[in-house]
C-alpha positions in Angstrom: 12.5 35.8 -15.4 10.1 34.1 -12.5 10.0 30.6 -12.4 6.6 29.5 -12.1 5.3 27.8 -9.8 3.6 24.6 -10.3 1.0 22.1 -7.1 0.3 18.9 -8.4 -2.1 17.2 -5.7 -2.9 14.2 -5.8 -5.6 11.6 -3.8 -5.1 8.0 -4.3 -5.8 4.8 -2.9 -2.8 2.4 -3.6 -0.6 4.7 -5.3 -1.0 4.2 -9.1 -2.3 8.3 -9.3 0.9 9.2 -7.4 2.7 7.8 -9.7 1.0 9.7 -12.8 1.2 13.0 -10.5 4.9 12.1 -9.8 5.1 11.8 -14.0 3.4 14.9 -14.9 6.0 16.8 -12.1 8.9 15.9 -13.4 8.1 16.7 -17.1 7.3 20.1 -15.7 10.1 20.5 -14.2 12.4 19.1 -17.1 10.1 21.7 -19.3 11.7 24.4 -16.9 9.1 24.9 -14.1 9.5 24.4 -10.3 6.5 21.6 -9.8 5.6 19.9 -6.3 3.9 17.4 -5.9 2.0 16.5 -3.0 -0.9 14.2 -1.5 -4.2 16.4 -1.3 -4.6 15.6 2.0 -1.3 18.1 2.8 -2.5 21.0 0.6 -4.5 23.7 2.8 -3.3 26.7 1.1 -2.4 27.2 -2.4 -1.5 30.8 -2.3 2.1 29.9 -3.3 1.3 28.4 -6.3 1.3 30.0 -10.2 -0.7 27.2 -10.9 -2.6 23.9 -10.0 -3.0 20.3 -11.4 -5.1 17.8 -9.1 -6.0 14.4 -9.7 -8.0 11.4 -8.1 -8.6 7.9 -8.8 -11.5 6.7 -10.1 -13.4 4.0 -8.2 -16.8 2.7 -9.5 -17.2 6.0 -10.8 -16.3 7.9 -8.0 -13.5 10.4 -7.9 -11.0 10.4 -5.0 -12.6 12.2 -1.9 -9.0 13.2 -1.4 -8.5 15.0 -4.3 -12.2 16.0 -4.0 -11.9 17.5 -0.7 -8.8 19.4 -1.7 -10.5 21.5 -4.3 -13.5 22.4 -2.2 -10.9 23.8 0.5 -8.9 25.9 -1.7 -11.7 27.2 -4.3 -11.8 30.5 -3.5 -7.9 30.6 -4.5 -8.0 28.1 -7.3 -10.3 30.8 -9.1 -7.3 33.0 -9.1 -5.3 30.8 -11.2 -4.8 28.1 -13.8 -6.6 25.1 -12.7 -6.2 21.2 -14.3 -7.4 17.9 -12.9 -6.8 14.6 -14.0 -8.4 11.1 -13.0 -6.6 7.6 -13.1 -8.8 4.9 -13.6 -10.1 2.7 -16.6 -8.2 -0.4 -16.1 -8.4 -1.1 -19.9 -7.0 0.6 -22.7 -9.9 2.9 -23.1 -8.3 6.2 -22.1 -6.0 6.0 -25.1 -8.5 5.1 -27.4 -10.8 7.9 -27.1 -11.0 11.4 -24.6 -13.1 10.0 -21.5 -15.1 13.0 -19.9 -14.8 13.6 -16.5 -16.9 12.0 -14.2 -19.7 14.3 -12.8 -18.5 14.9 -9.2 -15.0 15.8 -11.2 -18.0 18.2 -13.3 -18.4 19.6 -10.6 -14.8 20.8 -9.4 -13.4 21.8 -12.3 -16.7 24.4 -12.2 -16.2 25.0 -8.7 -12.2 26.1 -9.3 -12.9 27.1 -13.2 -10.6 24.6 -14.4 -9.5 24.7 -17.8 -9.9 20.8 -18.9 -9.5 17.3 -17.9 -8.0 14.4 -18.5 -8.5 11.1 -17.9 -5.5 8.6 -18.0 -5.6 4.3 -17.3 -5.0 3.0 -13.9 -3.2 0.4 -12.2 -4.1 -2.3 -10.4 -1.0 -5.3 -10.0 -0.1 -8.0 -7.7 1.5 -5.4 -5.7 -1.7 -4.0 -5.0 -3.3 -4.0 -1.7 -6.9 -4.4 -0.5 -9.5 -7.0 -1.0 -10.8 -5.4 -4.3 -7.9 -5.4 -6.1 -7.1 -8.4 -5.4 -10.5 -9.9 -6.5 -10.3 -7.8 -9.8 -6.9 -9.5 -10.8 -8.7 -13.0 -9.8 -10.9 -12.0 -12.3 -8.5 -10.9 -15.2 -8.8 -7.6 -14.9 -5.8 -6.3 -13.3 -2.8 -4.8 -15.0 -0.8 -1.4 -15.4 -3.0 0.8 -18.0 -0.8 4.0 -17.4 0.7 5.4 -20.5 3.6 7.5 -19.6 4.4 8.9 -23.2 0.4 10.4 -22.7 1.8 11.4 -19.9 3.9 13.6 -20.3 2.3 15.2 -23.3 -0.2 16.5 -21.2 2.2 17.5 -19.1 3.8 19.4 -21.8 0.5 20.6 -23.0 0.2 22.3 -19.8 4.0 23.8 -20.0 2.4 25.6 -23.4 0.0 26.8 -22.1 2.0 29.0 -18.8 4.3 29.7 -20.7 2.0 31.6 -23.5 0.2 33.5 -20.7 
């Protein structure tokens, strides 16, 4: 039996989406799939890949450029095979509380690579943060570690289903 083979790409900013994409690689792998995970940036071909996961941060409603970038490069391929993207953002507990729909420039990749769904997890912002913004938001109040790693890796396993049914 083939292994399949699993790209999780990832663009962030200060490494709270690496962190989910890290998650959602090793649950893959513990589900019995041979994941890598990688930074957008290094992902130019995709050919050797059963199947794709790529997430961005979200900033003020923008996705990751990163992550944005990667799917435009490797559309033509991610047609050809199970596609899903995630984003990391909310900084509250609103991604648990009820399914937040992708933002529209994430719209737009998952129809430009046919990607199956979306999700959208909390993000991160902590004292070990870096860059003026963050540490203005946790000034405010509004910092804190929104990730929910139990969510997680139940889309992660969600995602083991489904390969493994097709």
């Amino acid at each position: 039996m083939n292994t399949k083979r699993v790209l999780i790409a990832y663009g962030t900013k200060h490494g709270a989406t690496a962190g989910i994409a890290e998650q959602i690689g090793k649950t893959l792998r513990e589900d019995g799939l041979d994941a890598v995970v990688l930074p957008a940036d290094d992902v130019d071909d995709v050919r050797g890949y059963d199947a794709v996961v790529i997430g961005g941060s979200l900033y003020a409603g923008h996705w990751s450029g990163k992550a944005k970038r990667c799917a435009e490069r490797n559309a033509d391929l991610l047609r050809h095979r199970p596609v899903w993207m995630f984003s990391s953002g909310p900084l509250d507990r609103s991604a648990e509380e009820k399914d937040i729909p992708p933002v529209a420039a994430v719209a737009r990749q998952m129809q430009l690579v046919g990607a199956r769904e979306h999700m959208t997890f909390g993000g991160s912002i902590t004292a070990h943060t870096q860059g003026f913004l963050a540490k203005a938001l946790l000034h405010e109040g509004k910092g804190g570690d929104y990730r929910n790693p139990e969510r997680i890796r139940t889309w992660a396993h969600h995602i083991s289903a489904e390969l493994a049914a097709a």
